[in-house]
Backbone of each chain as ProteinMPNN parsed JSONL, in Angstrom:
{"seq_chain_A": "XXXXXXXXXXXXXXXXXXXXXXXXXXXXXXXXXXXXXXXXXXXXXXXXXXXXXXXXXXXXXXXX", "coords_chain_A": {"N_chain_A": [[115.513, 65.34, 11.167], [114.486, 67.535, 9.424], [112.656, 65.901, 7.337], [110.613, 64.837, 9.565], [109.869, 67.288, 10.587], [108.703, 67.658, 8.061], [106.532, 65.621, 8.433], [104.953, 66.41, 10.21], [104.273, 68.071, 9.065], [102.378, 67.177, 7.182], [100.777, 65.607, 8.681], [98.53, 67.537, 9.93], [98.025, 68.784, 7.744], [96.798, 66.143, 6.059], [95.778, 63.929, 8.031], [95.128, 61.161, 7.985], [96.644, 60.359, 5.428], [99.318, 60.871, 6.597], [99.139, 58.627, 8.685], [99.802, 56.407, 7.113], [101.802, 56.8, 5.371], [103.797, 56.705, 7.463], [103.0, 53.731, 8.605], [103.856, 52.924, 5.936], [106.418, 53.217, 5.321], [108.65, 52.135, 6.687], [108.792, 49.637, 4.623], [108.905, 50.655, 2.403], [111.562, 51.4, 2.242], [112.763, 49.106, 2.683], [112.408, 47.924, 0.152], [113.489, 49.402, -0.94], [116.367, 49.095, -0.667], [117.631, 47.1, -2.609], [117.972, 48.233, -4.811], [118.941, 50.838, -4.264], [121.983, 49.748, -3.873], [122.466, 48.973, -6.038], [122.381, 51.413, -7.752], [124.873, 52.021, -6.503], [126.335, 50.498, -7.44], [126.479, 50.603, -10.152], [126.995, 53.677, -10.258], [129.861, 53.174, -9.475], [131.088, 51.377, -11.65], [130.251, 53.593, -13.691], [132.617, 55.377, -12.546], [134.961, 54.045, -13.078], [134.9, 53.718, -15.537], [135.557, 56.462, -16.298], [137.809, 56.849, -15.315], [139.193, 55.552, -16.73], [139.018, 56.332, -18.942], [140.038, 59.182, -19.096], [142.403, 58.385, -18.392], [144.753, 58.416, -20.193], [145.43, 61.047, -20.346], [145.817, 62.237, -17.833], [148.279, 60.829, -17.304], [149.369, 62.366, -19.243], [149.747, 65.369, -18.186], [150.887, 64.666, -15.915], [153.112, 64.475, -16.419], [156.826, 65.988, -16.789]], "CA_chain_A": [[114.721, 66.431, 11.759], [113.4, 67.801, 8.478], [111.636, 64.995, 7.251], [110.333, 64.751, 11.241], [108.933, 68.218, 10.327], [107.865, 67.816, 7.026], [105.673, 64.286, 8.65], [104.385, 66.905, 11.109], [103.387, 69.106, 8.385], [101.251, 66.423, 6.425], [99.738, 64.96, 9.653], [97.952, 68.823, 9.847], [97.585, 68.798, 6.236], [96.221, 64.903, 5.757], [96.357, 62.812, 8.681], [94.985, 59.347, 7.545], [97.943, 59.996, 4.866], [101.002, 60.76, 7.398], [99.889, 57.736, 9.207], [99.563, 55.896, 5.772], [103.394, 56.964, 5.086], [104.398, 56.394, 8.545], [103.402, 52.688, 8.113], [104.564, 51.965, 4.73], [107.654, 53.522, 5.441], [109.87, 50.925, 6.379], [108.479, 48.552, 3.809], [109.918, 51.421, 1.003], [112.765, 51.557, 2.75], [113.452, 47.383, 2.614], [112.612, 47.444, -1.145], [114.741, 50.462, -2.095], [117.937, 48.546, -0.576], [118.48, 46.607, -3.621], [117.779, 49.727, -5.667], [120.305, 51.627, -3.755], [122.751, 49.071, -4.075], [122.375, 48.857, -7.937], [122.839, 52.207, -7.78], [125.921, 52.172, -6.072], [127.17, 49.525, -8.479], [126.446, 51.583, -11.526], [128.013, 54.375, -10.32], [130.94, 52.642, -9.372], [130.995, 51.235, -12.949], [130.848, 54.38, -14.34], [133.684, 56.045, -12.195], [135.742, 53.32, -13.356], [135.238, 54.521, -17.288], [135.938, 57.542, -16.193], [139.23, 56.986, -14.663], [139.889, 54.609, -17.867], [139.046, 57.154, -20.372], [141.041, 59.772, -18.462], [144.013, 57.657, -17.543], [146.057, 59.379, -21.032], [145.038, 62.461, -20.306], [146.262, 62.322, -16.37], [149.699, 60.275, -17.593], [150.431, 63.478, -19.705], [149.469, 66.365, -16.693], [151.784, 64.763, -14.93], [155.017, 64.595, -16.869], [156.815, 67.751, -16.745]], "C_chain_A": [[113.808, 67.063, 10.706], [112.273, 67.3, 8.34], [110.387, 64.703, 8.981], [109.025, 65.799, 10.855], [107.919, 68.084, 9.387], [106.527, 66.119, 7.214], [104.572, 65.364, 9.31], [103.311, 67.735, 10.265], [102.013, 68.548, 7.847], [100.761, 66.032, 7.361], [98.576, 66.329, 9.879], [97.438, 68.501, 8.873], [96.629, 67.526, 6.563], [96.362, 64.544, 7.089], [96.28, 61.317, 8.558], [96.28, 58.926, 5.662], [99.239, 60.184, 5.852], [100.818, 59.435, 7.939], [100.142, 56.627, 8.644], [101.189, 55.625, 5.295], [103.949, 56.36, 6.13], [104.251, 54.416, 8.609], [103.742, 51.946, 7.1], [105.736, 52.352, 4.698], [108.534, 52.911, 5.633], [109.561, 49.765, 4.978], [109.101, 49.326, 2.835], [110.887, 51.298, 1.173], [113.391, 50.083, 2.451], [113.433, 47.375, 1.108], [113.37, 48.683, -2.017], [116.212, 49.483, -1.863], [118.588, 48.025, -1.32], [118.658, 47.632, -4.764], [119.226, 50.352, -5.759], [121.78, 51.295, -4.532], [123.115, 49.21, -5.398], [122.781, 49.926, -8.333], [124.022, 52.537, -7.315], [127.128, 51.668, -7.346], [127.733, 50.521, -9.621], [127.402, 52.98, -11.399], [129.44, 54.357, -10.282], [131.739, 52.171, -10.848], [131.313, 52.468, -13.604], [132.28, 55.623, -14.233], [135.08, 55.004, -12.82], [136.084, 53.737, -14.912], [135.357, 55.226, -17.152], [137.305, 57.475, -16.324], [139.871, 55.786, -15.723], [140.238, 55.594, -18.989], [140.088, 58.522, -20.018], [142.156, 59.639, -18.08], [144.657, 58.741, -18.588], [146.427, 60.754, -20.739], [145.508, 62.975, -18.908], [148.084, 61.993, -16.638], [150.282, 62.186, -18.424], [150.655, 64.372, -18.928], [150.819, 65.835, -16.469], [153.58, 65.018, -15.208], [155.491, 65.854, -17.23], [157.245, 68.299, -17.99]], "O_chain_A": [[112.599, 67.173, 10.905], [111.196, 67.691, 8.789], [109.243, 64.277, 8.82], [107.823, 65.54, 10.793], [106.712, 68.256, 9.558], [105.853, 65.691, 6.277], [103.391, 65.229, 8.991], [102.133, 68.007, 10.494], [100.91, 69.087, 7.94], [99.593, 65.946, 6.981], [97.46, 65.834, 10.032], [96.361, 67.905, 8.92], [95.676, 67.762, 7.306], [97.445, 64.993, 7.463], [97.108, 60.478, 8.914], [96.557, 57.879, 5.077], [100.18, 59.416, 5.654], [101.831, 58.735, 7.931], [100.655, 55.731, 9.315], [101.67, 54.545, 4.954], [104.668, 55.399, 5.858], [105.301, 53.775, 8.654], [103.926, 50.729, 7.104], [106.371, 51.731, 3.846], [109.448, 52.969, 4.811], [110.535, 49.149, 4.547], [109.991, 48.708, 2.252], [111.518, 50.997, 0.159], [114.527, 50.011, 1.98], [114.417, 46.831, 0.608], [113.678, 48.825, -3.2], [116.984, 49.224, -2.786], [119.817, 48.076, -1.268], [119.632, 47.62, -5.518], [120.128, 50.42, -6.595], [122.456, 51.969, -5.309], [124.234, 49.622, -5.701], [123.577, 49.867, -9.27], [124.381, 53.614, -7.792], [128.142, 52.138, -7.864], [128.838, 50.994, -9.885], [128.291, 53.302, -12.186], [130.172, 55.182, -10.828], [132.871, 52.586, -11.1], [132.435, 52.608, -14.09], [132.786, 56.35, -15.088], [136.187, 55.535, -12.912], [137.193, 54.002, -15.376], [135.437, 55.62, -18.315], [137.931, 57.949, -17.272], [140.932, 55.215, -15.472], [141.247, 55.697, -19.688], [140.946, 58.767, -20.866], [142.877, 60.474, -17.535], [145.069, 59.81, -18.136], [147.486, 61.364, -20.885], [145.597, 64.199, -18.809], [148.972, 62.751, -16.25], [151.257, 62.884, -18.146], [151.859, 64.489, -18.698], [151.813, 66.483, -16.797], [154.595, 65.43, -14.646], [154.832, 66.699, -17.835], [157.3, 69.519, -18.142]]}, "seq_chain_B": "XXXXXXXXXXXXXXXXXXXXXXXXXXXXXXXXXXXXXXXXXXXXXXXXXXXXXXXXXXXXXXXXXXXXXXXXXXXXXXXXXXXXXXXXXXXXXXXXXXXXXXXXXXXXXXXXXXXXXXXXXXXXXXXXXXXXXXXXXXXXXXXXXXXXXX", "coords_chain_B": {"N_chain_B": [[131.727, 31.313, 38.012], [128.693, 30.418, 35.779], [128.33, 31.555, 32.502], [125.839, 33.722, 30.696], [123.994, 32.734, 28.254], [124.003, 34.552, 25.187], [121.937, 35.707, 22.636], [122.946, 35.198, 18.974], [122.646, 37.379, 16.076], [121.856, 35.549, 13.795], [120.17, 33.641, 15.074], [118.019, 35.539, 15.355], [117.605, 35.742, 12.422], [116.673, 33.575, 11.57], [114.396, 33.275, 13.414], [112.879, 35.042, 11.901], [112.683, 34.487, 9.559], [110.989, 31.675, 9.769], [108.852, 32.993, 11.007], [108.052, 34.549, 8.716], [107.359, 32.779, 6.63], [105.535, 31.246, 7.613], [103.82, 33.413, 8.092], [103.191, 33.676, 5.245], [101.776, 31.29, 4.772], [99.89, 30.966, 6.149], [98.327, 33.914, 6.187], [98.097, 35.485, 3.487], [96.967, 37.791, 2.602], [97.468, 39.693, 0.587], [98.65, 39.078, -2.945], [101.557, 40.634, -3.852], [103.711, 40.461, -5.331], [103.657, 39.312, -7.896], [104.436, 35.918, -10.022], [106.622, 36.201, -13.248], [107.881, 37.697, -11.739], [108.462, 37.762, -9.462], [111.013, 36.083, -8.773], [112.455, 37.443, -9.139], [113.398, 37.544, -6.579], [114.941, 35.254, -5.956], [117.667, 36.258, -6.972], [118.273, 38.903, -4.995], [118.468, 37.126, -3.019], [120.596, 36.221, -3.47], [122.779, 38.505, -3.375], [122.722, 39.731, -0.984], [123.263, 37.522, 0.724], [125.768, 37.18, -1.021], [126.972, 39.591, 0.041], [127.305, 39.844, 2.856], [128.86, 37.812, 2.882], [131.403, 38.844, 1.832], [131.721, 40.807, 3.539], [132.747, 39.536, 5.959], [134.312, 37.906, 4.835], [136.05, 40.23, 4.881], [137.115, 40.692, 7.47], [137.853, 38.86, 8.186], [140.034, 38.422, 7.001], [141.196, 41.701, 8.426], [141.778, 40.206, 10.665], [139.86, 40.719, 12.758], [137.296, 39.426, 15.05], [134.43, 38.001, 14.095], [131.932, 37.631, 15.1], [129.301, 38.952, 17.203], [129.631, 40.858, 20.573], [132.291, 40.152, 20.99], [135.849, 41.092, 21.377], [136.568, 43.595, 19.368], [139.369, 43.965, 17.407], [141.15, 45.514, 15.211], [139.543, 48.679, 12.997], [137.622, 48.209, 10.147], [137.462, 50.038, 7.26], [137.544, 50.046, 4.956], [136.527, 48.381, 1.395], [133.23, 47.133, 1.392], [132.648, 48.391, 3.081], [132.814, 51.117, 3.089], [130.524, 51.95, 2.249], [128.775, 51.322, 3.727], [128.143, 51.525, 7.232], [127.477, 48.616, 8.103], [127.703, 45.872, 6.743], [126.745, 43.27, 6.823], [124.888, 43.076, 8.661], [123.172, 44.151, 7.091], [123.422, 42.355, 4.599], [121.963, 40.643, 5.663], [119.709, 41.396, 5.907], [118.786, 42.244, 3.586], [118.8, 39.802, 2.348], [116.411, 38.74, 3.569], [113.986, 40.47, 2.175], [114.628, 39.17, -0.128], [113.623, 37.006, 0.087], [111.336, 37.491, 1.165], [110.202, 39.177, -1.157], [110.362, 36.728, -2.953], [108.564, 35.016, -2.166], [106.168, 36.706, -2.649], [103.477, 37.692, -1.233], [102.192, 39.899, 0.674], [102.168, 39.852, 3.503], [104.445, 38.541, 4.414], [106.51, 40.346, 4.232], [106.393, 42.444, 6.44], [107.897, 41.075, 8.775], [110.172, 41.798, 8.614], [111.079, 44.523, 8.987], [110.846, 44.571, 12.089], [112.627, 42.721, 12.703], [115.203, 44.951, 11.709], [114.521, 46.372, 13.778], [115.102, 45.325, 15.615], [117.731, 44.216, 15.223], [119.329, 46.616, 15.248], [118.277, 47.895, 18.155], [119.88, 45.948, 19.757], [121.853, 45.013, 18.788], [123.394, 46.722, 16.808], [123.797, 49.397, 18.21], [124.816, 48.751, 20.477], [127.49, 47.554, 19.725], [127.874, 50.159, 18.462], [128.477, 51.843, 20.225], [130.584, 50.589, 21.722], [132.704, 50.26, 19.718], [133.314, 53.605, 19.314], [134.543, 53.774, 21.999], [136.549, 52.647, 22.193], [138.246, 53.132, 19.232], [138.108, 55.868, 19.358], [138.227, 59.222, 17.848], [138.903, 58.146, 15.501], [136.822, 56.117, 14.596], [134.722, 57.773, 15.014], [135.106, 59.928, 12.565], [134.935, 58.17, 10.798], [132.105, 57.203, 11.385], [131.051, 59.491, 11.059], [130.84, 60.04, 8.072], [129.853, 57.604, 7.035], [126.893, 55.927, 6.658], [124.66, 54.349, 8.632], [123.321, 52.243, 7.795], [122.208, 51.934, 4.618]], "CA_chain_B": [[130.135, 31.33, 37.6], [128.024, 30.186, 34.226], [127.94, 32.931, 32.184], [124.545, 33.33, 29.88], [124.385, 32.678, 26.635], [124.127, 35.464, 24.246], [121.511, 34.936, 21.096], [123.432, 35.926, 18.088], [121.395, 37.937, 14.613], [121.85, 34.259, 13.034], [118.845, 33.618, 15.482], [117.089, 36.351, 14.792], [117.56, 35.727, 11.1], [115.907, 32.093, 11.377], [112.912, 33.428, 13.596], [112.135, 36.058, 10.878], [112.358, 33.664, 8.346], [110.339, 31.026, 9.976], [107.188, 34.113, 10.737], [107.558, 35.31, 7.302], [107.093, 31.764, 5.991], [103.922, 30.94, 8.296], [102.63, 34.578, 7.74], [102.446, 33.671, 4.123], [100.992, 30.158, 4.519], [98.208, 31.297, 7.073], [97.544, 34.951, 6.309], [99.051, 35.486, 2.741], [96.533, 38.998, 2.522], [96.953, 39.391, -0.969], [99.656, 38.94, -3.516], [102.201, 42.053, -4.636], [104.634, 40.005, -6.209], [103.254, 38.006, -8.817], [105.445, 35.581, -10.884], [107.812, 35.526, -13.507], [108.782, 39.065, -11.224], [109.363, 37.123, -7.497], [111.891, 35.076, -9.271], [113.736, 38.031, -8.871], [113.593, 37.418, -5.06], [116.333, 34.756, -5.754], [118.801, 37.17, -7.214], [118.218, 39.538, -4.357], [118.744, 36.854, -1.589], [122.198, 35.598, -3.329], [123.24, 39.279, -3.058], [122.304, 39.078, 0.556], [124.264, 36.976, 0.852], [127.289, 37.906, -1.278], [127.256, 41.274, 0.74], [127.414, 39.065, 4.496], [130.322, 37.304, 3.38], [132.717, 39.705, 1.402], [131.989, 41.753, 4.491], [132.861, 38.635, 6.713], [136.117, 38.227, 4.561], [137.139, 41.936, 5.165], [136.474, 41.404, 8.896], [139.101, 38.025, 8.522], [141.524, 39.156, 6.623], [141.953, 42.515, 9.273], [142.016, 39.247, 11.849], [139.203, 41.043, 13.829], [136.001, 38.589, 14.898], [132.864, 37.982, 13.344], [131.074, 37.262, 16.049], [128.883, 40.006, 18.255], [130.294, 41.045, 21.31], [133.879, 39.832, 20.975], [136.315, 42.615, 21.274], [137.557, 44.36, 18.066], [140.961, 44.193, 16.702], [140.871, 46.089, 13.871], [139.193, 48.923, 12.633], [137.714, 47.809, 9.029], [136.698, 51.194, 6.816], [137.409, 49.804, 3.505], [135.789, 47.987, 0.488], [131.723, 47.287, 1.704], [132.556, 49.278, 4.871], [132.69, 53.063, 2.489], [129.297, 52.321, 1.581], [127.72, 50.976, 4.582], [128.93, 50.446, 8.292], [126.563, 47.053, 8.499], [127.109, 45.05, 5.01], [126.688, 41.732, 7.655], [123.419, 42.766, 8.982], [122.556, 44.925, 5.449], [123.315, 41.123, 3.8], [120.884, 39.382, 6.135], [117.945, 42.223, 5.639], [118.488, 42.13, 2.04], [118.338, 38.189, 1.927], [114.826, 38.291, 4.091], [113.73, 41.048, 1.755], [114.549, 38.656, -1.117], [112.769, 36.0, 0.669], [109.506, 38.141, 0.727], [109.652, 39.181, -3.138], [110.559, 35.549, -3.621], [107.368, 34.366, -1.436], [105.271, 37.005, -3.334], [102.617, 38.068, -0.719], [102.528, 40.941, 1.613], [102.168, 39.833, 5.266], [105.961, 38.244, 4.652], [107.134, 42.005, 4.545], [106.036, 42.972, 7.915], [108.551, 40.644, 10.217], [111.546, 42.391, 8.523], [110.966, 45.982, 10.316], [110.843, 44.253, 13.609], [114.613, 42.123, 12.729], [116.336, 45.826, 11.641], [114.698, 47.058, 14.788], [116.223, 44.322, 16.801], [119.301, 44.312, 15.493], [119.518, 48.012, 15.525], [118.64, 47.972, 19.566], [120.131, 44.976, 20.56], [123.317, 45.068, 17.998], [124.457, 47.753, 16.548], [123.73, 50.314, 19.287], [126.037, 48.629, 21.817], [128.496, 48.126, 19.194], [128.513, 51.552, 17.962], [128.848, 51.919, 21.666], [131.781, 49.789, 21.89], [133.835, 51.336, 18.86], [133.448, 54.543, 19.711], [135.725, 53.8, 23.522], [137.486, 51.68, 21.339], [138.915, 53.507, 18.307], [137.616, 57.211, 19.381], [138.218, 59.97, 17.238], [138.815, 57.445, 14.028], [136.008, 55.897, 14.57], [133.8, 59.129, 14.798], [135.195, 60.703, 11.902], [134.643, 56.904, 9.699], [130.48, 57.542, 11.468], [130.12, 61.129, 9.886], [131.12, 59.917, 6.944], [129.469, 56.376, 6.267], [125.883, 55.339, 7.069], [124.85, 52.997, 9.691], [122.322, 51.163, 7.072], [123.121, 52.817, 3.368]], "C_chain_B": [[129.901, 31.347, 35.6], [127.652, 31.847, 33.778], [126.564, 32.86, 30.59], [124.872, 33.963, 28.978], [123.637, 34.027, 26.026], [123.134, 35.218, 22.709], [121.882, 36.236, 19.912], [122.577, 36.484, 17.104], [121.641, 36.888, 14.157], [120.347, 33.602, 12.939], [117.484, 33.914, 15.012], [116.769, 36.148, 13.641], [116.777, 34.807, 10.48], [114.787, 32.506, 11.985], [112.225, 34.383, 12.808], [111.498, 35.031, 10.039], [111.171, 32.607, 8.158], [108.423, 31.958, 10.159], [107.104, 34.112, 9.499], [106.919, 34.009, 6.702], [105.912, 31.446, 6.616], [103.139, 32.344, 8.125], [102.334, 33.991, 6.258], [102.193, 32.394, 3.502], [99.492, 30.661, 4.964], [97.508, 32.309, 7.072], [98.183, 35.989, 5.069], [98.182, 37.308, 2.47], [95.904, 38.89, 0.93], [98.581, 39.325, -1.699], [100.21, 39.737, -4.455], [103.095, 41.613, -5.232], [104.24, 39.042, -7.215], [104.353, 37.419, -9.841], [104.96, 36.024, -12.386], [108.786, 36.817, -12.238], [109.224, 38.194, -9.538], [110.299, 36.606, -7.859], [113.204, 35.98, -8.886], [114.374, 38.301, -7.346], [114.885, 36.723, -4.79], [117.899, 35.396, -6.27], [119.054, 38.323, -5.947], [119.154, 38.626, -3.3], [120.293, 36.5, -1.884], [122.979, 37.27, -3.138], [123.296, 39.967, -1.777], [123.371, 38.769, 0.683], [125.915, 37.0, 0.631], [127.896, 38.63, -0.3], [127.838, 40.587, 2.285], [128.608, 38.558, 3.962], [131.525, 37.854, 2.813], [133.053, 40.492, 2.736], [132.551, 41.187, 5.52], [134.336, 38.368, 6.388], [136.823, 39.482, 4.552], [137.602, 41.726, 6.51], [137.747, 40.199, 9.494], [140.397, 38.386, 7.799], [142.137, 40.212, 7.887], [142.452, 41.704, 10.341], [141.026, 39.883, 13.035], [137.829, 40.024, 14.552], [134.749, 38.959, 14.383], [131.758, 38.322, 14.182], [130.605, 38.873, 16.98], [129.815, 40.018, 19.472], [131.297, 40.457, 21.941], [134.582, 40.973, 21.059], [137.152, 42.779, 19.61], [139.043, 44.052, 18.203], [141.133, 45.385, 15.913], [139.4, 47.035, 13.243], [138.618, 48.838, 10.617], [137.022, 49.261, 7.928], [137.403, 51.211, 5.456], [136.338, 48.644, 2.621], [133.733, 48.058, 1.093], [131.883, 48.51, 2.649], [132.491, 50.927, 4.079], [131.596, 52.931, 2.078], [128.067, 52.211, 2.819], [128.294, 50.57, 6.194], [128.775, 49.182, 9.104], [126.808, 46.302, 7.992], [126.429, 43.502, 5.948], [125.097, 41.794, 7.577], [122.681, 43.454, 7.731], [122.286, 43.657, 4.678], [121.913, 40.231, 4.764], [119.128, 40.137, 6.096], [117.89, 42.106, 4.3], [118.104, 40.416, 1.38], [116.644, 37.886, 2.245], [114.194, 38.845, 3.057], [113.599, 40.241, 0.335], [113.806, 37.337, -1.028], [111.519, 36.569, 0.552], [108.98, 38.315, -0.668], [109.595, 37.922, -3.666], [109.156, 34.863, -3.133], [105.979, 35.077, -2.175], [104.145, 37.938, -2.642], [103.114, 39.199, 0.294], [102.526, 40.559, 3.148], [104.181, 39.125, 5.451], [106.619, 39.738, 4.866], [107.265, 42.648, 5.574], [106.845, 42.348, 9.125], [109.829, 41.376, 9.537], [111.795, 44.329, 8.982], [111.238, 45.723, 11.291], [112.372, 43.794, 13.115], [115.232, 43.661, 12.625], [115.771, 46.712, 12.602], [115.475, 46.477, 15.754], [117.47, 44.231, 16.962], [120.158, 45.535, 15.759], [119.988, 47.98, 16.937], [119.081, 47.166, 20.003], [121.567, 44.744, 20.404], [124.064, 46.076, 17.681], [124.602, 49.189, 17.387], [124.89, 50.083, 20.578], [127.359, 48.907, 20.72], [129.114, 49.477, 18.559], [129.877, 52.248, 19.448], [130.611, 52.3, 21.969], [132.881, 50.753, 20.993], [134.137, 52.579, 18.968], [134.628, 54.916, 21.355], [136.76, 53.284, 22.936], [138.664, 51.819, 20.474], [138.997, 54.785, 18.454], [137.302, 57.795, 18.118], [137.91, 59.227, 15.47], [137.395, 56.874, 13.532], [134.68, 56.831, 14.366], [133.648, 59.504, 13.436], [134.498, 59.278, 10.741], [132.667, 57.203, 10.236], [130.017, 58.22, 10.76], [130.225, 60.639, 8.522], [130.44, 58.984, 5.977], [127.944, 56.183, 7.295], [125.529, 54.519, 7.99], [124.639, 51.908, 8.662], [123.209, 51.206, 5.341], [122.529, 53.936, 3.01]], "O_chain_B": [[130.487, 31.88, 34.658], [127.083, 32.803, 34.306], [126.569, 32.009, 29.7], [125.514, 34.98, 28.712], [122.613, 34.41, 26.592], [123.628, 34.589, 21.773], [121.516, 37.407, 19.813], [121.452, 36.004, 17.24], [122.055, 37.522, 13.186], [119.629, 33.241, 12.006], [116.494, 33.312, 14.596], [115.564, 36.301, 13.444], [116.271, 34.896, 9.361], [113.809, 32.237, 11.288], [111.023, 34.566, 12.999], [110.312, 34.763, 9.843], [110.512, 32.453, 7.13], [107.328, 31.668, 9.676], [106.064, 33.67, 9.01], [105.805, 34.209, 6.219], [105.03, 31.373, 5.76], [101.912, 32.348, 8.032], [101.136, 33.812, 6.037], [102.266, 32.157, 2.296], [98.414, 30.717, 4.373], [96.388, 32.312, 7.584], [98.684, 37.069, 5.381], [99.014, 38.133, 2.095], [94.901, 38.475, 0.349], [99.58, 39.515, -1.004], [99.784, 39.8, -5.608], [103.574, 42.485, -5.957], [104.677, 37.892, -7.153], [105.095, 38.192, -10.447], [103.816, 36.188, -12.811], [109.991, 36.779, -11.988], [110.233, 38.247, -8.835], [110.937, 36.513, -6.81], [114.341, 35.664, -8.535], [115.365, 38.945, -7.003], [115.73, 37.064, -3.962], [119.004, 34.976, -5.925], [120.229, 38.689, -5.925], [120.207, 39.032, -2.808], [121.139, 36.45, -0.991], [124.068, 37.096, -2.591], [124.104, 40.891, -1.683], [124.371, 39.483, 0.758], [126.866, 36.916, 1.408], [129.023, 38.448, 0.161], [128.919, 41.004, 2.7], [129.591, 38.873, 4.632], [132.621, 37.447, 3.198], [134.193, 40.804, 3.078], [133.02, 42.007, 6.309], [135.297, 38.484, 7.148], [138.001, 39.669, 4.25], [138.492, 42.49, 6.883], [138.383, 40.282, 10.544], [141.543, 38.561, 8.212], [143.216, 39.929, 8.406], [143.387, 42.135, 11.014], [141.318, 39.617, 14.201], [137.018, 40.54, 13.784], [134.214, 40.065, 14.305], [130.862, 39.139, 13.967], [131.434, 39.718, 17.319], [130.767, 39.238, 19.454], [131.332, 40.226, 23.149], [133.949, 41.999, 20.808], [138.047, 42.15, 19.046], [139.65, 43.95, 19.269], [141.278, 46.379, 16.625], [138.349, 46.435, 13.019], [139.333, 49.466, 9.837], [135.795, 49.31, 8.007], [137.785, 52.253, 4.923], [135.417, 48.115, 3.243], [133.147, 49.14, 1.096], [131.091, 49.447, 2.757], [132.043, 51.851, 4.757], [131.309, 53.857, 1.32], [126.954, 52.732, 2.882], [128.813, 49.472, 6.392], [129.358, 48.741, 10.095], [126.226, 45.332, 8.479], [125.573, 42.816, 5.388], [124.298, 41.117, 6.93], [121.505, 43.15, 7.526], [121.208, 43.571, 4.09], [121.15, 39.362, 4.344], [117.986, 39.688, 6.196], [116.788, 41.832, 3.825], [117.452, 40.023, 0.413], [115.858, 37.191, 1.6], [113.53, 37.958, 2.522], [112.634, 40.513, -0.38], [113.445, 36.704, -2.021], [110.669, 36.075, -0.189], [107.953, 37.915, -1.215], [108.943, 37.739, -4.694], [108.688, 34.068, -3.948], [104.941, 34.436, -2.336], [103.794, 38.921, -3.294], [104.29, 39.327, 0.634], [103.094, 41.36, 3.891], [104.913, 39.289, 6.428], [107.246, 39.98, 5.897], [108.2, 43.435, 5.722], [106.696, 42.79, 10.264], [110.693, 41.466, 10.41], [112.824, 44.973, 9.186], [112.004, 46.528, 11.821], [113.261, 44.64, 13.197], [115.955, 43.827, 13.607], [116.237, 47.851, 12.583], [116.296, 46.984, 16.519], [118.198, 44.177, 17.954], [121.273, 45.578, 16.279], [121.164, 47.999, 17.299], [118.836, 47.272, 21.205], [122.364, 44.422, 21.286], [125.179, 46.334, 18.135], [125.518, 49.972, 17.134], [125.521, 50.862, 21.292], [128.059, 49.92, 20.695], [130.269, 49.786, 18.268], [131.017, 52.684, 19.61], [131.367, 53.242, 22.209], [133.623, 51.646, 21.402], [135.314, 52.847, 18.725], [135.241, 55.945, 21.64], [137.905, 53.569, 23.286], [139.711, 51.18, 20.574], [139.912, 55.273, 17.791], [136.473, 57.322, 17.34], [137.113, 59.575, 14.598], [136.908, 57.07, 12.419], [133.761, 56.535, 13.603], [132.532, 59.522, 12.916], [133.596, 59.559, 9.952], [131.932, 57.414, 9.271], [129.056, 58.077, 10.004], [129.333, 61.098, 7.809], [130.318, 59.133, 4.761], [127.983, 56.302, 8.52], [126.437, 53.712, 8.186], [125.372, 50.928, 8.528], [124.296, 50.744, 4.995], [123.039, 54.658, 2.153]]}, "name": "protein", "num_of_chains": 2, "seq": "XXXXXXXXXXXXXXXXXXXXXXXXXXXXXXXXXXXXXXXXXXXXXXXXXXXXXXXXXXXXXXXXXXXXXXXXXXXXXXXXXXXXXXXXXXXXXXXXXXXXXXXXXXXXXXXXXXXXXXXXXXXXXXXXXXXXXXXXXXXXXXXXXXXXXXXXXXXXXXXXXXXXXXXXXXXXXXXXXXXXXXXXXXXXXXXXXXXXXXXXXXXXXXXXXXXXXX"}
């Protein structure tokens, strides 16, 4: 709904840019997906050194 | 009575492929991928791919089917499934997608909007459908939570 609005706003503002966005819009959208993804990875990756470098530090917490 | 056949996203996946490949024999525009960088089209499409069949072995392991409108078994809302509730049809847009960077030119880009509209209205709209009578509440709460696409 935002974005909806904020298309509405720039078609006022610009219109030979909203409809400029409006058709390259899926095409960003297909070449972010591996992006995304990569990004998912990476974070995943780094929650993993997290929860490595933190393991000692959780093992002691817990023992009473 | 004959009951009519059903065309699966497999279909769909081959008539994309086959446009994209004649759009960018017969009307290549101009060329946004220039090599050694399309090369990286073939790393894209094997992750495509990867993604379709880890999500394919989640979907056998729960023992639920692969196949479109079969009935569920099994709700699946682990490994691919917390990131995405498609990876199947996410793996076959990301393979075309790696097919276009791999082809180089821009008019290949333009039949893969129309496939994740198709499969959208044709696929995952009933099945949302479906899971939702299916699993209810579980199912709902796994929607709010996870993406259709990513």
């Amino acid at each position: 709904m935002v974005k909806f609005l904020l298309w509405l706003i720039l078609l006022v503002l610009c219109w030979p840019l909203a409809l400029l966005a409006l058709v390259l819009w899926p095409i960003v959208w297909l070449l972010s997906i591996p992006f995304r993804l990569l990004g998912i990875a990476v974070e995943g990756v780094f929650e993993l050194l997290r929860a490595v470098i933190l393991l000692p530090a959780r093992i002691l917490k817990a023992k009473p | 009575m004959e009951q009519k056949r059903k065309i699966i996203p497999p279909v769909y996946f081959l008539l994309t492929l086959i446009a994209m490949t004649g759009l960018n024999f017969l009307a290549p525009i101009a060329r946004v991928v220039p090599a050694p960088w399309s090369y990286a089209g073939g790393a894209i499409i094997l992750l495509g791919i990867a993604l379709a069949a880890v999500a394919a072995g989640s979907f056998k392991r729960a023992g639920t089917p692969v196949v479109p409108f079969e009935i569920s078994t099994a709700l699946v809302t682990t490994g691919l499934y917390r990131i995405t509730r498609n990876p199947m049809y996410l793996g076959l847009v990301l393979a075309l997608v790696g097919v276009a960077v791999l082809l180089g030119t821009l008019t290949p880009f333009f039949p893969i909007p129309v496939f994740v509209w198709i499969i959208q209205a044709r696929f995952i709209r009933g099945e949302e459908r479906f899971l939702e009578e299916l699993f209810g509440a579980e199912y709902l709460a796994y929607k709010s939570k996870v993406r259709r696409w990513i």
